[in-house]
PyMOL commands that place a pseudoatom at each C-alpha (Angstrom):
pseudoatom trace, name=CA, resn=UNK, resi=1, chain=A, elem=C, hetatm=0, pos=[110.962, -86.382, 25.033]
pseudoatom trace, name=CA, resn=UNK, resi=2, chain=A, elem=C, hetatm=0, pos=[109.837, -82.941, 26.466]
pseudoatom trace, name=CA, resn=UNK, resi=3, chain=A, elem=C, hetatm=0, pos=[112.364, -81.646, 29.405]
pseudoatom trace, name=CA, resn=UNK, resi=4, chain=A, elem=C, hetatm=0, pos=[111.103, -81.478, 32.539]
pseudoatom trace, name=CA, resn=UNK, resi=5, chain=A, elem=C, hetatm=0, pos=[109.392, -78.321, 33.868]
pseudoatom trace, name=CA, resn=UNK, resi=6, chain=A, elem=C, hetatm=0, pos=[107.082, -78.854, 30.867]
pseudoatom trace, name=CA, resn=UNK, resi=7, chain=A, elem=C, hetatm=0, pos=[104.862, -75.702, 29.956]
pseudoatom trace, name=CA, resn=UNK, resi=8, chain=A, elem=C, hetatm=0, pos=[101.669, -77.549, 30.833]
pseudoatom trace, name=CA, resn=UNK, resi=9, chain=A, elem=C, hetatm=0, pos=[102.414, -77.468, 34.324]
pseudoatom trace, name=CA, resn=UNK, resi=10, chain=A, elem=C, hetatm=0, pos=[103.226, -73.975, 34.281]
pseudoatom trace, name=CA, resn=UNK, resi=11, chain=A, elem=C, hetatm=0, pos=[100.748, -72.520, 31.767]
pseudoatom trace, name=CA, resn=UNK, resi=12, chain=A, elem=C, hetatm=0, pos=[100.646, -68.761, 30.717]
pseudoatom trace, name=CA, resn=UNK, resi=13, chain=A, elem=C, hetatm=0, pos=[99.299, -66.853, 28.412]
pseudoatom trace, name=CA, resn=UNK, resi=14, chain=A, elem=C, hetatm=0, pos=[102.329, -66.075, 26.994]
pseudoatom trace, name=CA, resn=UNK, resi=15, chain=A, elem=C, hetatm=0, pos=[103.598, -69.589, 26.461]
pseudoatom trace, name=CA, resn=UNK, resi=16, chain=A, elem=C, hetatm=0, pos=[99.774, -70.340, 24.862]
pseudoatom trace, name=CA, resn=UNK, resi=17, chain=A, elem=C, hetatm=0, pos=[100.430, -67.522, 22.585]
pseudoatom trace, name=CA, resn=UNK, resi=18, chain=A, elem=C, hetatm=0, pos=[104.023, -69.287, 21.372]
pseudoatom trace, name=CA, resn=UNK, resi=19, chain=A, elem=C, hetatm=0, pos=[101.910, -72.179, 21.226]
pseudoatom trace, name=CA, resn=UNK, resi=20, chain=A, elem=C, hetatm=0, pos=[99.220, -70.879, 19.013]
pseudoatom trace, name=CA, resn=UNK, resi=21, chain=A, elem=C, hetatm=0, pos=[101.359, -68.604, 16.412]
pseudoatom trace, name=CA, resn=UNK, resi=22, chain=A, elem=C, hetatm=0, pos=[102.042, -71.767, 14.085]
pseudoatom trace, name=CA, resn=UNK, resi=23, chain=A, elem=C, hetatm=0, pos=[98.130, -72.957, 14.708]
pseudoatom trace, name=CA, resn=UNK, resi=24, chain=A, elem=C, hetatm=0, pos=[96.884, -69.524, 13.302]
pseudoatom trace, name=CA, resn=UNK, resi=25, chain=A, elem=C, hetatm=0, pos=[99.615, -68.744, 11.151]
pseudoatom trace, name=CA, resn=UNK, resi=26, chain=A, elem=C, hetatm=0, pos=[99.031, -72.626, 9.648]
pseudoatom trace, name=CA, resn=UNK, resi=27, chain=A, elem=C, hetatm=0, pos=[95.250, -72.315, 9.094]
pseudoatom trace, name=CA, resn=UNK, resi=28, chain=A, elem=C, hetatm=0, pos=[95.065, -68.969, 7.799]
pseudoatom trace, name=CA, resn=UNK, resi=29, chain=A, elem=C, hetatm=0, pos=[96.574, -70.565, 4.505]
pseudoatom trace, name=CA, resn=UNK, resi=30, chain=A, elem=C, hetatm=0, pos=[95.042, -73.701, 4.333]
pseudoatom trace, name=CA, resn=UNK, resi=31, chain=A, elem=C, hetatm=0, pos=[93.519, -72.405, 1.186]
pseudoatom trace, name=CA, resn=UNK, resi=32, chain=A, elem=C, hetatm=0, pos=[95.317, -73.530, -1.940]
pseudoatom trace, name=CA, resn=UNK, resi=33, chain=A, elem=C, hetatm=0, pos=[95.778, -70.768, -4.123]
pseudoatom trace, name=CA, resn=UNK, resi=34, chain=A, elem=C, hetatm=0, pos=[97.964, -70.170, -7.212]
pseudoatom trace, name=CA, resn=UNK, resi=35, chain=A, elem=C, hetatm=0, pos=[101.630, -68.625, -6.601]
pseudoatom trace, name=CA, resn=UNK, resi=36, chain=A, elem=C, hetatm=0, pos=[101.956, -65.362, -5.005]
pseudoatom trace, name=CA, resn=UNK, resi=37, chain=A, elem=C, hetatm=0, pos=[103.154, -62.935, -7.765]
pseudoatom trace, name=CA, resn=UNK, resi=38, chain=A, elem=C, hetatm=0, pos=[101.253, -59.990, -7.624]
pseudoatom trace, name=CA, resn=UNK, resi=39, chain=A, elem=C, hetatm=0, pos=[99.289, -57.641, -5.779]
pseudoatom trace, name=CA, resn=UNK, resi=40, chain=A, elem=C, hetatm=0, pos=[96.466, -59.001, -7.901]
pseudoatom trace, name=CA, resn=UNK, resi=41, chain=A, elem=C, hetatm=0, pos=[97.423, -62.529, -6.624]
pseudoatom trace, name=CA, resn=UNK, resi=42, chain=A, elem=C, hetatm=0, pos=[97.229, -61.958, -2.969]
pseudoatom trace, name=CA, resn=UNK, resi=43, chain=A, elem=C, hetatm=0, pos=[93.547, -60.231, -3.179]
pseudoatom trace, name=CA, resn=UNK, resi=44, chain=A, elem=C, hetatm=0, pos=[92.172, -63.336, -4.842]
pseudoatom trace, name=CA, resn=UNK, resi=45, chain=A, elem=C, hetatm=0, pos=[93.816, -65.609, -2.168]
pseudoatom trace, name=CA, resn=UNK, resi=46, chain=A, elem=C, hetatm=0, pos=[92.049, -63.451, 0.580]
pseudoatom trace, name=CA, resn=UNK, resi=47, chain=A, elem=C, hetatm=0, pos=[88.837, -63.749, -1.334]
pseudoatom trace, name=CA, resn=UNK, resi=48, chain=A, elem=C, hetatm=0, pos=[89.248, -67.750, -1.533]
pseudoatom trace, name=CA, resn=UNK, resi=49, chain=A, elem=C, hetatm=0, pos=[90.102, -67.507, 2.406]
pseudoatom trace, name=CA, resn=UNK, resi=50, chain=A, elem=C, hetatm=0, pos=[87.098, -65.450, 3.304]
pseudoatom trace, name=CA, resn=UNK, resi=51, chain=A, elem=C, hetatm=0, pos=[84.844, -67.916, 1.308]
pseudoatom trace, name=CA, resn=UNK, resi=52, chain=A, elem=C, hetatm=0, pos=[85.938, -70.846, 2.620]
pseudoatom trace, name=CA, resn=UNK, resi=53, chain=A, elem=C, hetatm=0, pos=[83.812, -71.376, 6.218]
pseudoatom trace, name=CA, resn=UNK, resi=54, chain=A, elem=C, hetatm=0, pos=[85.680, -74.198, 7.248]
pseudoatom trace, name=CA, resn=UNK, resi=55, chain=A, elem=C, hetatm=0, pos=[89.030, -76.038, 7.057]
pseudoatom trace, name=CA, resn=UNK, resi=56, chain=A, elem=C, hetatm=0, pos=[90.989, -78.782, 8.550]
pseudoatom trace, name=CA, resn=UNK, resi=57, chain=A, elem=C, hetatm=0, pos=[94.130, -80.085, 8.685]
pseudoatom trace, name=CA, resn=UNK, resi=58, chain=A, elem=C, hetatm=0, pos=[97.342, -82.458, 9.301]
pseudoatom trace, name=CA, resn=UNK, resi=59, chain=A, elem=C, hetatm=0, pos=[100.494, -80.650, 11.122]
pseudoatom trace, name=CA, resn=UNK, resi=60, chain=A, elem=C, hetatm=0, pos=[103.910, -81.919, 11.978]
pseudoatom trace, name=CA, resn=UNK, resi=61, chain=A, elem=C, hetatm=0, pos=[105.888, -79.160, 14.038]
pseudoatom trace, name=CA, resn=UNK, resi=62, chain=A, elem=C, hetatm=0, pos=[109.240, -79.205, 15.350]
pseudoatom trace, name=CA, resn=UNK, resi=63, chain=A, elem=C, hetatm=0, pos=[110.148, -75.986, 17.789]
pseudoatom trace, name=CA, resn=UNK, resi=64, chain=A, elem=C, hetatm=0, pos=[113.807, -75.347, 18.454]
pseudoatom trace, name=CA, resn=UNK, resi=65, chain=A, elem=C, hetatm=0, pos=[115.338, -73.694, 20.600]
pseudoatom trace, name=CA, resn=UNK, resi=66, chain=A, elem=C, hetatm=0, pos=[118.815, -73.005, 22.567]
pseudoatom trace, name=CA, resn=UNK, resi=67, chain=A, elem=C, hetatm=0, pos=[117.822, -74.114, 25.841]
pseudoatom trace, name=CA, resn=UNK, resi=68, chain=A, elem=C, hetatm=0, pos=[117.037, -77.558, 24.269]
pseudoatom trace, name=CA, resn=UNK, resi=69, chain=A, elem=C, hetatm=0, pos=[119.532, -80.252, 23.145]
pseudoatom trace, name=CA, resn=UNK, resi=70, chain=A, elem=C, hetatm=0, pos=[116.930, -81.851, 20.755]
pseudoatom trace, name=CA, resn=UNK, resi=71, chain=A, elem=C, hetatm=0, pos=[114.156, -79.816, 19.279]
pseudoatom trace, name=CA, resn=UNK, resi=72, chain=A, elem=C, hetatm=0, pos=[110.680, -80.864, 20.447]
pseudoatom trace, name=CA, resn=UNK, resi=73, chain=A, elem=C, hetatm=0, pos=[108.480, -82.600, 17.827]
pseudoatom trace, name=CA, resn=UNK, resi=74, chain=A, elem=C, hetatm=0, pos=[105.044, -83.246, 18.032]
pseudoatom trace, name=CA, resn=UNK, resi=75, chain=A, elem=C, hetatm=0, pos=[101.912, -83.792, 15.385]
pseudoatom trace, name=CA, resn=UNK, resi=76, chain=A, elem=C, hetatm=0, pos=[98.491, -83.841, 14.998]
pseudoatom trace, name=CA, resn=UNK, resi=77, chain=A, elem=C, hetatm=0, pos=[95.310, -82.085, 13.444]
pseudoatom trace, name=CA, resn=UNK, resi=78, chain=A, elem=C, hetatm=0, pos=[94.185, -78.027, 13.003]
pseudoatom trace, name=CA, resn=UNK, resi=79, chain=A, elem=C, hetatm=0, pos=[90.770, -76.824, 13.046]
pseudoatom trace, name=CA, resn=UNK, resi=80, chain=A, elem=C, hetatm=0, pos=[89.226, -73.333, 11.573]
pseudoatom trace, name=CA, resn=UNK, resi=81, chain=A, elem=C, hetatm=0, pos=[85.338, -72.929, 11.401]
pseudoatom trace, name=CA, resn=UNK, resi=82, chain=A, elem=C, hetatm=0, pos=[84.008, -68.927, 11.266]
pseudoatom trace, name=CA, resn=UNK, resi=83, chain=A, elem=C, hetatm=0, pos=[83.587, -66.870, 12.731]
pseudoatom trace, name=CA, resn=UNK, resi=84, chain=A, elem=C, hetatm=0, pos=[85.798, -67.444, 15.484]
pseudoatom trace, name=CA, resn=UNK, resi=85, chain=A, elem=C, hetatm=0, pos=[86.596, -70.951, 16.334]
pseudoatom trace, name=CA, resn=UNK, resi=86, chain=A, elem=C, hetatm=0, pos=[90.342, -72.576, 16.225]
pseudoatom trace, name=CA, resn=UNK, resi=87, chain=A, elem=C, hetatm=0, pos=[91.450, -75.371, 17.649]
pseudoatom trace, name=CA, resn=UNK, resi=88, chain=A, elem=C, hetatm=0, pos=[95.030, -77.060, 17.613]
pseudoatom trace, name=CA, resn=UNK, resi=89, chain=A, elem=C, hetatm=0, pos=[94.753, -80.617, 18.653]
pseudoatom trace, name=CA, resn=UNK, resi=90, chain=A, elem=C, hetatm=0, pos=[98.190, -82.581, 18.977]
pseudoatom trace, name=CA, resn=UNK, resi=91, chain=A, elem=C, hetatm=0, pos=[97.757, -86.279, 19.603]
pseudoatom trace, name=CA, resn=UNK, resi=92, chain=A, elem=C, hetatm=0, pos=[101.903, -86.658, 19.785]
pseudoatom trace, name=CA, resn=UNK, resi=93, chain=A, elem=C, hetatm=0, pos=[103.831, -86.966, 21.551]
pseudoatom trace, name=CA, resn=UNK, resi=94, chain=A, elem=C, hetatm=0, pos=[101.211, -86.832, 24.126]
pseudoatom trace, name=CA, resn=UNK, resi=95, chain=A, elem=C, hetatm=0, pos=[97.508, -85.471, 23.555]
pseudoatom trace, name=CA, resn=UNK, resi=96, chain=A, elem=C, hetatm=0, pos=[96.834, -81.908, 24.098]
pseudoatom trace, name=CA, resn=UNK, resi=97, chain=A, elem=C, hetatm=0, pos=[94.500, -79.052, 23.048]
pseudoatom trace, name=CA, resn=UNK, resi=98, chain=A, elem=C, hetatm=0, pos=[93.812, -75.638, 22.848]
pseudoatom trace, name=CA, resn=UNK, resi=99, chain=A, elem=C, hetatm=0, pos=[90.791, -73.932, 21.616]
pseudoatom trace, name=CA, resn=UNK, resi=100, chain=A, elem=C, hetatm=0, pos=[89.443, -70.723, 21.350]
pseudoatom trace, name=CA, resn=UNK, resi=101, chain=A, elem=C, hetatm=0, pos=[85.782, -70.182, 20.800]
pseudoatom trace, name=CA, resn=UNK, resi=102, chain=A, elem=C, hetatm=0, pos=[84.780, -66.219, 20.489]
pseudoatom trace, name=CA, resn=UNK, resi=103, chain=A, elem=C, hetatm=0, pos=[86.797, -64.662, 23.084]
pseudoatom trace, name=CA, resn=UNK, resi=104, chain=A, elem=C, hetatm=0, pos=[87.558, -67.140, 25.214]
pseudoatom trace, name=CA, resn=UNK, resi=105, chain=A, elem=C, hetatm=0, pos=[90.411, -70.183, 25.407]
pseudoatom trace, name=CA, resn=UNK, resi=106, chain=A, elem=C, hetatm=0, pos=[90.522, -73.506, 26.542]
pseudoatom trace, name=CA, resn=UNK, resi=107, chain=A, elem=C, hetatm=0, pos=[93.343, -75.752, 27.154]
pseudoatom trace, name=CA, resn=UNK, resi=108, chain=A, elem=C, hetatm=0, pos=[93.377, -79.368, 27.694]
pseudoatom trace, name=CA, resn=UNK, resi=109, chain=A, elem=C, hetatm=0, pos=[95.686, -81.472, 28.386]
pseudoatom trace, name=CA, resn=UNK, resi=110, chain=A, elem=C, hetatm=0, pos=[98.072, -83.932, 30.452]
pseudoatom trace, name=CA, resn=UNK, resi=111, chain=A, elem=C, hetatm=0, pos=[101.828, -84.584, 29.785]
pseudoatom trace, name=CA, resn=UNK, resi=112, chain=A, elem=C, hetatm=0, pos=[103.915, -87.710, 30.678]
pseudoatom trace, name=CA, resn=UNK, resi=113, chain=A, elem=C, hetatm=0, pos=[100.950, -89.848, 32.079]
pseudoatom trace, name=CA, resn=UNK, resi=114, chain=A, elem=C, hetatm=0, pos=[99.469, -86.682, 34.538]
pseudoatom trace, name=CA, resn=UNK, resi=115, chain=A, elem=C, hetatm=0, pos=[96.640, -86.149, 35.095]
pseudoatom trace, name=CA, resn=UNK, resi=116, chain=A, elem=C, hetatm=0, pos=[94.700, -83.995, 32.374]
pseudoatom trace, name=CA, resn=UNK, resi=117, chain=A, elem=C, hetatm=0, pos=[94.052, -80.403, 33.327]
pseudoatom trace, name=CA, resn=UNK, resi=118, chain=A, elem=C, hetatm=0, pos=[91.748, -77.978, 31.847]
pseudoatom trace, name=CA, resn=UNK, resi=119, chain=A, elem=C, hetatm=0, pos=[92.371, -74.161, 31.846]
pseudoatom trace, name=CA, resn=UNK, resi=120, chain=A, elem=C, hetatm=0, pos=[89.893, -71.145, 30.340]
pseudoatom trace, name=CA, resn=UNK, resi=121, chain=A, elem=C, hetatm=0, pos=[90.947, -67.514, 30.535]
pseudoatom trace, name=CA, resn=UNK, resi=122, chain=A, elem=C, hetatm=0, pos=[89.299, -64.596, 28.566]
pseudoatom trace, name=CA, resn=UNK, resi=123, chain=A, elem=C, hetatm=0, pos=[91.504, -63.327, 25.651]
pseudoatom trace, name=CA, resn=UNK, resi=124, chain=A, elem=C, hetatm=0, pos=[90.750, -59.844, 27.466]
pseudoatom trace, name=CA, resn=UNK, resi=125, chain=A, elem=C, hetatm=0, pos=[93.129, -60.615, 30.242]
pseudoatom trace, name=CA, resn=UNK, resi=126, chain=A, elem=C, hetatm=0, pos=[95.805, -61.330, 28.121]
pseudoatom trace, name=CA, resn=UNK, resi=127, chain=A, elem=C, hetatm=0, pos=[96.102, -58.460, 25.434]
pseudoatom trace, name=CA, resn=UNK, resi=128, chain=A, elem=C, hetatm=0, pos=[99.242, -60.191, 23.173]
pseudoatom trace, name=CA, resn=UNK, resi=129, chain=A, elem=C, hetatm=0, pos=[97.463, -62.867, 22.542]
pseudoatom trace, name=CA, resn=UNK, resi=130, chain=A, elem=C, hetatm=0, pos=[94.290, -61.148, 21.701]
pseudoatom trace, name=CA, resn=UNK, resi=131, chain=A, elem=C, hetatm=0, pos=[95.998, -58.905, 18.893]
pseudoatom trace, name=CA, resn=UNK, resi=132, chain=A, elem=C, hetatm=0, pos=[97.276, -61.809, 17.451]
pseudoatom trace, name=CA, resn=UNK, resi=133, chain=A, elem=C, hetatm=0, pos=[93.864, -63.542, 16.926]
pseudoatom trace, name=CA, resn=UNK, resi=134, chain=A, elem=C, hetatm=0, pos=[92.221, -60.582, 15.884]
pseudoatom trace, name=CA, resn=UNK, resi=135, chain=A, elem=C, hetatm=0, pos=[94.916, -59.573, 13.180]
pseudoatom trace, name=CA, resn=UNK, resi=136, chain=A, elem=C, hetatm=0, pos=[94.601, -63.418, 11.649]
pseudoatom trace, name=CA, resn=UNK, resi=137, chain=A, elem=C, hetatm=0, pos=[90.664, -63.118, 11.907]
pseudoatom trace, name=CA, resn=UNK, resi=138, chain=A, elem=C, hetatm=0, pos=[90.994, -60.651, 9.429]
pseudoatom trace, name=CA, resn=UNK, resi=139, chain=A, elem=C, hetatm=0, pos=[92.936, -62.807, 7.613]
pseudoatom trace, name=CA, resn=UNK, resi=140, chain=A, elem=C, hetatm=0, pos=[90.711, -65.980, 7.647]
pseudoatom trace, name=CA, resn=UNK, resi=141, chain=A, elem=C, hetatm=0, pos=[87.466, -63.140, 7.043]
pseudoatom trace, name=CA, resn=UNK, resi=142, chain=A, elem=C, hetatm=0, pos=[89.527, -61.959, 3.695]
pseudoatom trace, name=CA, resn=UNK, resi=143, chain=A, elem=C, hetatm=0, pos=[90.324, -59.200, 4.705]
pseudoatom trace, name=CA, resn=UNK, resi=144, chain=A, elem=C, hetatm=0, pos=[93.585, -57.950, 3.391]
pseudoatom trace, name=CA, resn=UNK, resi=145, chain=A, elem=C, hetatm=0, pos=[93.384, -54.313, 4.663]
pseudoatom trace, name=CA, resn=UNK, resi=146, chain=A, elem=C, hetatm=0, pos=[92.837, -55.275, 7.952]
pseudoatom trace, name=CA, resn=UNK, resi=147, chain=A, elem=C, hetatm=0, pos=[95.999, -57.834, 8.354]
pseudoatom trace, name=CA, resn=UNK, resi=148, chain=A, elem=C, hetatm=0, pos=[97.797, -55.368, 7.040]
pseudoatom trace, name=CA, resn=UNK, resi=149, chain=A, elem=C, hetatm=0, pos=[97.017, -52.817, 10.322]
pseudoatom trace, name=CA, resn=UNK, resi=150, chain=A, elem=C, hetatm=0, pos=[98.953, -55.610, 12.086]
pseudoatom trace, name=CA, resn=UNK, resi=151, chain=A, elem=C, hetatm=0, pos=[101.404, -56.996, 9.556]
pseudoatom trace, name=CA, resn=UNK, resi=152, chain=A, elem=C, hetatm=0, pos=[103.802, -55.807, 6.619]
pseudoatom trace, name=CA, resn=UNK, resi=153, chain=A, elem=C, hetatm=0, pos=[102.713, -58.471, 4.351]
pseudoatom trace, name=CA, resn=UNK, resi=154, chain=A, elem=C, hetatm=0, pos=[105.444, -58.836, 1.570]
pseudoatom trace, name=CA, resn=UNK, resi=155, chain=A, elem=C, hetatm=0, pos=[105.434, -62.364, -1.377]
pseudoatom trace, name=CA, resn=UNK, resi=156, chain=A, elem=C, hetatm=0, pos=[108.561, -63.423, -3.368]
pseudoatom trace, name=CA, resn=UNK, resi=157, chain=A, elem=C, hetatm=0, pos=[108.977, -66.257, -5.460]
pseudoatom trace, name=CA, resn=UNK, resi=158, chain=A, elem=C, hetatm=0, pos=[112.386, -67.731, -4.004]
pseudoatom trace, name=CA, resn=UNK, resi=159, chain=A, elem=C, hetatm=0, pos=[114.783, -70.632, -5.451]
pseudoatom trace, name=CA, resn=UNK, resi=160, chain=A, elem=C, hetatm=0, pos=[112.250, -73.098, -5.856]
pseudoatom trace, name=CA, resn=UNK, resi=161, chain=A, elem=C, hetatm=0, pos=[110.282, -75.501, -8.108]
pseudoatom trace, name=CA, resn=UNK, resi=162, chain=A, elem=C, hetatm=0, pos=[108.243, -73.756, -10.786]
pseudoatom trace, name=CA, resn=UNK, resi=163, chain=A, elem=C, hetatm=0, pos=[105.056, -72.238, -9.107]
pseudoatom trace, name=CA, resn=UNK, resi=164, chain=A, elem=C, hetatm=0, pos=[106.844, -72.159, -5.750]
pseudoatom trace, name=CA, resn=UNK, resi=165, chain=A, elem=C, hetatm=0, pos=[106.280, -68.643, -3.374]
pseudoatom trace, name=CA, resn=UNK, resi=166, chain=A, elem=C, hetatm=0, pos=[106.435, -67.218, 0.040]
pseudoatom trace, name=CA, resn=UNK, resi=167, chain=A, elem=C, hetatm=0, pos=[104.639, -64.997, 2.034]
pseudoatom trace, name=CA, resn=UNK, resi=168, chain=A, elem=C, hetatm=0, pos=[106.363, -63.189, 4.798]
pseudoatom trace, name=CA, resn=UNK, resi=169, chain=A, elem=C, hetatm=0, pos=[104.471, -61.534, 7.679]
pseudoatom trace, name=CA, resn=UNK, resi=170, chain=A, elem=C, hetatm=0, pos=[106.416, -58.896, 10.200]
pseudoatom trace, name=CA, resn=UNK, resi=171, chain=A, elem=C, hetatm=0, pos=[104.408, -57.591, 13.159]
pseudoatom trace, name=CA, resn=UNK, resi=172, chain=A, elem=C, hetatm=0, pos=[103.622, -53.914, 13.061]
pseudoatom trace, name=CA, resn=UNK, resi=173, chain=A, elem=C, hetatm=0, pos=[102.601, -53.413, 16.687]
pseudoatom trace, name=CA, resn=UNK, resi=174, chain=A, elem=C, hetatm=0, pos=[105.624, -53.361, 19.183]
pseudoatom trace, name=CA, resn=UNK, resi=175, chain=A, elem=C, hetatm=0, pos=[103.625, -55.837, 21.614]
pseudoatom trace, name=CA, resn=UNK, resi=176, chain=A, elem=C, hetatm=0, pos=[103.491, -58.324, 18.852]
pseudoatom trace, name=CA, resn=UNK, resi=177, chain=A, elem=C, hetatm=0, pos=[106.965, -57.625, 17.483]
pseudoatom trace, name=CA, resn=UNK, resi=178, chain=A, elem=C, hetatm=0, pos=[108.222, -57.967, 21.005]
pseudoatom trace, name=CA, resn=UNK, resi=179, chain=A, elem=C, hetatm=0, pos=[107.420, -62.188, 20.619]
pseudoatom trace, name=CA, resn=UNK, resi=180, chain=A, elem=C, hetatm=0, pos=[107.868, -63.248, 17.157]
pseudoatom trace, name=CA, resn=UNK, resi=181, chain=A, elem=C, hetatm=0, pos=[109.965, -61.432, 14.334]
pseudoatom trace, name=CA, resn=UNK, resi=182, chain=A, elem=C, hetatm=0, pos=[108.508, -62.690, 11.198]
pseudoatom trace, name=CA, resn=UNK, resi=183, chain=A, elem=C, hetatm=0, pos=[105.702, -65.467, 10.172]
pseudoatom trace, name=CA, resn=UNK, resi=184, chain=A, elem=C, hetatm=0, pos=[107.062, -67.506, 6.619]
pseudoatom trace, name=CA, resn=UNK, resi=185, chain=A, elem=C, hetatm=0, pos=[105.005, -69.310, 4.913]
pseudoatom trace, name=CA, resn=UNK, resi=186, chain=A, elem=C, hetatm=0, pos=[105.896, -71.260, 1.813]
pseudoatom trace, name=CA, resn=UNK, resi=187, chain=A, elem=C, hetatm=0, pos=[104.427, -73.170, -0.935]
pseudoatom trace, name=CA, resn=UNK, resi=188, chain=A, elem=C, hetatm=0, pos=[105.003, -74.308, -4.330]
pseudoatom trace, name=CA, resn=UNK, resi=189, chain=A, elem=C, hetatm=0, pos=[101.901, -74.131, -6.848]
pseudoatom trace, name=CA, resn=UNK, resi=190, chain=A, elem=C, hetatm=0, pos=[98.668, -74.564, -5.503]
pseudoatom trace, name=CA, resn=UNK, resi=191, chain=A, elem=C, hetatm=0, pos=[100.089, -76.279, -2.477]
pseudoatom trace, name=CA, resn=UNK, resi=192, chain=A, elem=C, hetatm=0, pos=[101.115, -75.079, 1.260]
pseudoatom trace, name=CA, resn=UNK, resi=193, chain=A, elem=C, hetatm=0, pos=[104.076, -76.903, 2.221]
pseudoatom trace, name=CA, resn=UNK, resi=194, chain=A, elem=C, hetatm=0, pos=[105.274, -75.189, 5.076]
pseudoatom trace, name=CA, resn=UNK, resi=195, chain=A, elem=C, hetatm=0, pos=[104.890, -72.587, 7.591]
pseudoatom trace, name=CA, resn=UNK, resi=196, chain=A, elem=C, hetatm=0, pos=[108.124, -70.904, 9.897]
pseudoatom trace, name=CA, resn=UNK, resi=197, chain=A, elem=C, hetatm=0, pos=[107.624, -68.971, 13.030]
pseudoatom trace, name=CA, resn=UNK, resi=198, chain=A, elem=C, hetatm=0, pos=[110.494, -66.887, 14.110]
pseudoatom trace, name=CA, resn=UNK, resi=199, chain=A, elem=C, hetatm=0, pos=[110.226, -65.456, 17.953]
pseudoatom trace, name=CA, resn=UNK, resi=200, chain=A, elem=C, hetatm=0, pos=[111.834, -62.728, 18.747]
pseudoatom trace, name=CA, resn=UNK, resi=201, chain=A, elem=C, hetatm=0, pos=[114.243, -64.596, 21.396]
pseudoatom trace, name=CA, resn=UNK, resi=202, chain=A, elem=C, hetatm=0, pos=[115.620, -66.708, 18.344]
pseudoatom trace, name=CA, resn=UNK, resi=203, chain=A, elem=C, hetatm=0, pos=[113.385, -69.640, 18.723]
pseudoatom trace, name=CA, resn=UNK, resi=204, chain=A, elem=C, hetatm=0, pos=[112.102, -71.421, 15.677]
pseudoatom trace, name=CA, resn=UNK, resi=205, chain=A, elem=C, hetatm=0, pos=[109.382, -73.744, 14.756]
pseudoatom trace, name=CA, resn=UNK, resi=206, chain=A, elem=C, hetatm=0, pos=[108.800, -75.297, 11.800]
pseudoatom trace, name=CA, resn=UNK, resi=207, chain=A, elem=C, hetatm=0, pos=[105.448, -76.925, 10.829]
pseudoatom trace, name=CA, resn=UNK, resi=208, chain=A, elem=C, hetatm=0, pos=[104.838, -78.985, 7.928]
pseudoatom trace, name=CA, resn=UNK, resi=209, chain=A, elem=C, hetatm=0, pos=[101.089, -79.492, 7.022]
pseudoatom trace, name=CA, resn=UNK, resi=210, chain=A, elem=C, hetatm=0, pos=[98.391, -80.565, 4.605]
pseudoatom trace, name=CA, resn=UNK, resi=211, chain=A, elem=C, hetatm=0, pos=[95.104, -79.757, 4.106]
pseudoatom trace, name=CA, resn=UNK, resi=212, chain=A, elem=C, hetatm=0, pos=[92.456, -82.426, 5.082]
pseudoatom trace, name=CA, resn=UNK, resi=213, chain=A, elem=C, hetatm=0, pos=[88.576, -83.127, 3.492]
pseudoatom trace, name=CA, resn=UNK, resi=214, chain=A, elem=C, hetatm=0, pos=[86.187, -81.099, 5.338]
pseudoatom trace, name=CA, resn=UNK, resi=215, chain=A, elem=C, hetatm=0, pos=[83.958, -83.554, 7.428]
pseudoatom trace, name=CA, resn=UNK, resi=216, chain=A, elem=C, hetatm=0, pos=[80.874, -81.700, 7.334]
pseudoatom trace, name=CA, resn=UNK, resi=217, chain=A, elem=C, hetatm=0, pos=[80.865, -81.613, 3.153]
pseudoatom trace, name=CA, resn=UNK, resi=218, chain=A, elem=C, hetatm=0, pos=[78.768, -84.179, 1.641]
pseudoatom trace, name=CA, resn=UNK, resi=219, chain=A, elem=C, hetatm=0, pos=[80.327, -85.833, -1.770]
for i in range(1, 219): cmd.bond("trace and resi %d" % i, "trace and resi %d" % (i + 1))
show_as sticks, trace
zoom trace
């Protein structure tokens, strides 16, 4: 159960930003791709991301933190269509979304039976969060040179299951570094098991997730 004083009664940008680092983070590597080895290997997975219009998605997150006794779990379904749409829509443990369409975001939602309230603020009024969609634009537009203006992208292929890699992400501006340290993602073969935020105040969240048929293709 969430503790009281829960962030959707006191919404800010920054706590929408905490709230949207796994969402990006998640969909920007939605694209199965084959382990990250190379140089070589990480072009080709931004060319399969910048070719891919649309993706969806099943998440299960769990955010810990110290001021928490339990960590706070929730689940539900991530949404990328280009240019510039995202959308992270939790259905547990109560419903909830956020949205951002162009330059603007949208969140919806109502915790422990409230009513539901609906806020929309320009991503130019809050700047952190703004850098941080615009660096993982570039990353779900393929284009590698771009994310790396904003991020020290590094791979390894760690103690896992044959086929099994990581990519590790480290802000490069101080505004970004100032709220999360380091963006993990890990896989094994052509699969994205899981994705680790680390904030800069020590909090973690882990999200587990797998990709979902895109709606709008016909079989």
């Amino acid at each position: 159960m969430q503790p009281r004083g829960s962030w959707v009664g006191t919404m800010n940008h920054r706590r929408i930003t905490r709230r949207l680092v796994p969402l990006l983070a998640a969909i920007a590597c939605v694209t199965p791709t084959l382990a990250l080895s190379s140089e070589d290997v990480l072009t080709r997975l931004f060319s399969e991301l910048g070719a891919q219009p649309e993706r969806h998605a099943r998440f299960s997150e769990r955010k810990f933190s110290a001021l928490l006794k339990t960590p706070i779990e929730s689940s539900g379904t991530l949404i990328f269509r280009a240019p510039g749409y995202l959308e992270k829509r939790t259905v547990e443990p109560h419903r909830e979304t956020v949205r951002i369409e162009g330059s603007v975001v949208t969140y919806e939602g109502a915790a422990g039976g409230s009513a539901v309230q609906k806020r929309t603020f320009s991503l130019s009024d809050a700047p952190l969060l703004a850098a941080l969609i615009e660096s993982l634009r570039a990353t779900l537009g393929g284009d590698l040179p771009a994310l790396r203006r904003h991020y020290d992208v590094s791979t390894s292929v760690p103690a896992a299951p044959a086929g099994g890699w990581q990519l590790t992400l480290v802000p490069r501006e101080r505004a970004l570094l100032d709220a999360v340290s380091r963006i993990v993602l890990r896989g094994a073969g052509a699969e994205l098991a899981a994705v680790e935020i680390v904030e800069a105040n020590g909090d973690l969240t882990l999200m587990q997730i797998s990709a979902l048929p895109n709606p709008s293709v016909k079989k």
